[in-house]
N, C-alpha and C positions, 0 to 999 in steps of 0.2 A: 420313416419308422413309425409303426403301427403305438403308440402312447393309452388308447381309451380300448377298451373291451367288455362287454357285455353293457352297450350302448342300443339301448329299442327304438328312444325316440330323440332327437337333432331339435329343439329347438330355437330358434333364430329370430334377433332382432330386426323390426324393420330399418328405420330412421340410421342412417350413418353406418349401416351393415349392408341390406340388400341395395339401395341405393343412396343418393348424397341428399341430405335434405339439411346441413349445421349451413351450409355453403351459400344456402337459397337464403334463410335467416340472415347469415351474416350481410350477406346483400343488402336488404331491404332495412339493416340496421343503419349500412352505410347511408341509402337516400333520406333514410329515416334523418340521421342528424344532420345532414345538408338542409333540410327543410326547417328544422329547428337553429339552424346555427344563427337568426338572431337574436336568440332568448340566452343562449350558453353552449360552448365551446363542444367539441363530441366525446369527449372523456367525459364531461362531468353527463351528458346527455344520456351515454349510455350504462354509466354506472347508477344515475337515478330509474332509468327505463329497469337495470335490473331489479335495484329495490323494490321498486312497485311488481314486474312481476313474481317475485318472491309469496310479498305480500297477498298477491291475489292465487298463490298456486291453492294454498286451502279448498280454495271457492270455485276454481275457474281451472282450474289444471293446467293440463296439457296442450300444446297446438298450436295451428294458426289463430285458430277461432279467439283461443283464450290472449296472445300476444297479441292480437289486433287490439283487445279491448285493453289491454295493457299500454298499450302504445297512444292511444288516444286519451286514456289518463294522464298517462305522463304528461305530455304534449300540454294537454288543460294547466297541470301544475308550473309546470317550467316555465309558460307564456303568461301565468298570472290571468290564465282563460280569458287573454287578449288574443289568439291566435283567431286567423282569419278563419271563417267555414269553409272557403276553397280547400285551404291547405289541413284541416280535418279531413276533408273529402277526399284530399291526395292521400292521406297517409291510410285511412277504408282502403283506399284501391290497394297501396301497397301491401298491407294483411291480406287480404282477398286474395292477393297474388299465389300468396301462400300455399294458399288450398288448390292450385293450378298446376303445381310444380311435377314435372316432367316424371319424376322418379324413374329415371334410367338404370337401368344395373350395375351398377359397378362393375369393375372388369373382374372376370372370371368367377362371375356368382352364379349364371345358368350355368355353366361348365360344371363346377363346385356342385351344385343341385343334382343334375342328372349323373354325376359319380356317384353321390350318396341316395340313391334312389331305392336301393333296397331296403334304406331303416325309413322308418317312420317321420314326413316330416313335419314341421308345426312353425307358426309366426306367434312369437309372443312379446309382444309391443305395449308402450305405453300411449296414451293420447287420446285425441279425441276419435270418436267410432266411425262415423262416416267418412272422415278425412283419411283416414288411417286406410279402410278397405279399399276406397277409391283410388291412394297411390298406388294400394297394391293392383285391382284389376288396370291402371296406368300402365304396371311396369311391366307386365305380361307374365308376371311368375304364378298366380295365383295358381295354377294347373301342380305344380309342385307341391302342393301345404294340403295336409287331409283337415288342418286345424287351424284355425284363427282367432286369437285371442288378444283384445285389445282393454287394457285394463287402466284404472285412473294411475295407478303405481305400483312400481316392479319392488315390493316388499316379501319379506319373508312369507305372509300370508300370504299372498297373491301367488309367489310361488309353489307352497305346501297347495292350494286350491288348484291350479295346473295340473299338477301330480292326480291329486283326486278324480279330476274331471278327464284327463289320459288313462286313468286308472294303472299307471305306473310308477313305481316305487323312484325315489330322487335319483339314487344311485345308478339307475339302468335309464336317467335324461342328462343327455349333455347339449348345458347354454350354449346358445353361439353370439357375443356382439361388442360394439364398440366403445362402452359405458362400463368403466369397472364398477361406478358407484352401481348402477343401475341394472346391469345383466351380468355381471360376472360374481361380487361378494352375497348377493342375497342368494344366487343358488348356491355357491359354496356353503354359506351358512345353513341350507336346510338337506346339505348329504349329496344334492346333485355334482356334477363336473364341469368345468367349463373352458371356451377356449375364445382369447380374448383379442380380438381384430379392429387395432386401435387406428381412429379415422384423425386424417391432419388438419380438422377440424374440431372443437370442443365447448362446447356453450358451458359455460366457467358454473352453472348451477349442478356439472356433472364430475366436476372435478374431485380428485379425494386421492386419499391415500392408500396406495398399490402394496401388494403384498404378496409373497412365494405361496405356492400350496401344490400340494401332489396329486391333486385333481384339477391343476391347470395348467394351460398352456398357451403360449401366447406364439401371433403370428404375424407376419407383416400385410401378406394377402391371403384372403379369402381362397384363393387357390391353392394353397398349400393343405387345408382342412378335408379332404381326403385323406392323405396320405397320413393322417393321427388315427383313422378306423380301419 
């Protein structure tokens, strides 16, 4: 059942929408506190790793880039920067990894893409820029997107600046992604629509509280987002 109407332009999350990238993190969290496990236990490991990147998102953002240097902070704190320089070296390689990862489509996102082929379509992502475009020409979509936009944060301004730079009014763009904190309430709050395609992965700095609105709609797969235009 057709739900959105007088929709121009489909804007769409990368990260945990077009393809799985919480899954790859999670991973590399897991070897992460194997490596660490003789300084402190993986809970305290990885609720300190989150602190610190908290701390550094100010400064360092988004990404692999900015989690690797996140990770090697930590590492120095929790080892009392007794930690061997092999095992620095190991935990480089695993952020490095990072910016590697396959970004495969998740099921039924080309499918999804070439149904909606008639509106206008756009990526608008948070992260780092190089990383960000390279999953995409990885995944093979980039042929789909007239638009690519990678930004340090999916805020109200970021969004209002989209609109400008599309030269399209909020109300005639609907979000597409798996982040209510991050792609679904900041376009609701400035008039856009959105439809929110939540991944069984979640990096807990995305977490927040969910709420009803009659410019949203939520789905289980990406496949189903045709049939709302």
């Amino acid at each position: 059942m057709r739900k959105f109407n007088d929709i121009d332009v489909i804007a769409f999350d990368a990260d945990d929408t077009l393809w799985d990238c919480q899954s790859h993190f999670a991973e590399v969290e897991r070897r992460y506190c194997d490596i660490l496990s003789p300084y402190a236990d993986a809970t305290t490991v990885s609720d300190e790793l989150f602190s610190v990147e908290t701390a550094n998102m100010s400064l360092l953002g988004y990404g692999g880039k900015a989690f690797t240097i996140s990770l090697v902070e930590n590492a120095l704190r929790l080892s009392g920067y007794r930690i061997a320089a092999a095992d620095v070296a190991r935990i480089v390689d695993l952020g490095k990894s990072l910016l590697r990862l396959p970004a495969t489509p998740l099921p039924g996102v080309r499918e999804a893409l070439e149904a909606l082929g008639s509106h206008r379509l756009v990526v608008f992502t948070k992260g780092e820029l190089l990383d960000q475009h390279a999953k995409l020409e990885r995944s093979g979509l980039s042929q789909y997107f007239s638009h690519v936009e990678v930004v340090n944060d999916k805020n109200k301004s970021a969004c209002l600046s989209l609109c400008r730079t599309l030269r399209v009014e909020p109300r005639h763009l609907l979000m597409v992604g798996n982040s209510f904190k991050s792609d679904i309430a900041p376009m609701l709050s400035v008039g856009a629509s959105a439809v929110y395609v939540p991944f069984h992965v979640t990096w807990k700095y995305e977490h927040t509280d969910e709420f009803p609105h009659d410019r949203l709609e939520q789905i289980s797969s990406i496949s189903e987002l045709p049939g709302l235009l």
